[in-house]
N, C-alpha and C positions, 0 to 999 in steps of 0.2 A: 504494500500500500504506500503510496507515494504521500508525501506531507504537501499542504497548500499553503504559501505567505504570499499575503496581499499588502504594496505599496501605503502604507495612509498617511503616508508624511513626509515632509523634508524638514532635518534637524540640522543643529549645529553644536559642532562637539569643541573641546580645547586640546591642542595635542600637548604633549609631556611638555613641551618648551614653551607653554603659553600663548602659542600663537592657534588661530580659528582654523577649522577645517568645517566648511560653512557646505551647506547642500546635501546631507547623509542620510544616506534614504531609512526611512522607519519602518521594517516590515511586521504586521502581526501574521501569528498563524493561524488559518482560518479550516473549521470543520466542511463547512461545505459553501458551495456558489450556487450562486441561481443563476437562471438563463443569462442575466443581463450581467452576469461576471463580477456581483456585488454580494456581500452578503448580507443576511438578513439586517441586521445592527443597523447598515449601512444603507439599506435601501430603505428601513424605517426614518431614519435619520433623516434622507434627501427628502423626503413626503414631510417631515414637521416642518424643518427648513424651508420648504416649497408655503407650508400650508401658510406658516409666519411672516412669510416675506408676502406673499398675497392680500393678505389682510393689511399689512404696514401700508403696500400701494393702494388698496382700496381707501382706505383709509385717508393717504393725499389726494388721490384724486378727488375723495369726496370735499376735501377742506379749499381745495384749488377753488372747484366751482361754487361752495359757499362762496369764497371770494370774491370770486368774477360778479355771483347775482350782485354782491354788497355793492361793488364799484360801478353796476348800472343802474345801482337806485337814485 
């Protein structure tokens, strides 16, 4: 049985001499993928993320056009 690690990050580490080694990939190991090569954690994830940022723009857009009626009163 082969193990699965999935990319979720880029880090930055210090080496022994204090200087950066900047870009270092973070893998976890993951049980299983789903079709779209995500796993579960992670496609829950993108859907809250999705769902939050939806509502934030709902949310301006509805404040914009408050606005606008105000300015053609």
């Amino acid at each position: 049985m082969s193990e699965t690690y999935q990319k979720v990050a880029y880090i930055g580490l210090r080496n022994t001499d204090g200087s950066y080694l900047m870009n270092v990939p973070l893998y976890i190991k993951v049980s299983e993928v789903n079709k779209n090569g995500l796993t579960e954690m992670q496609e829950d994830l993108i859907h809250r993320i999705s769902e939050i940022m939806m509502k934030r723009y709902e949310k301006q857009i509805n404040e914009e056009f408050e606005r606008r009626k105000k300015e053609k009163k």
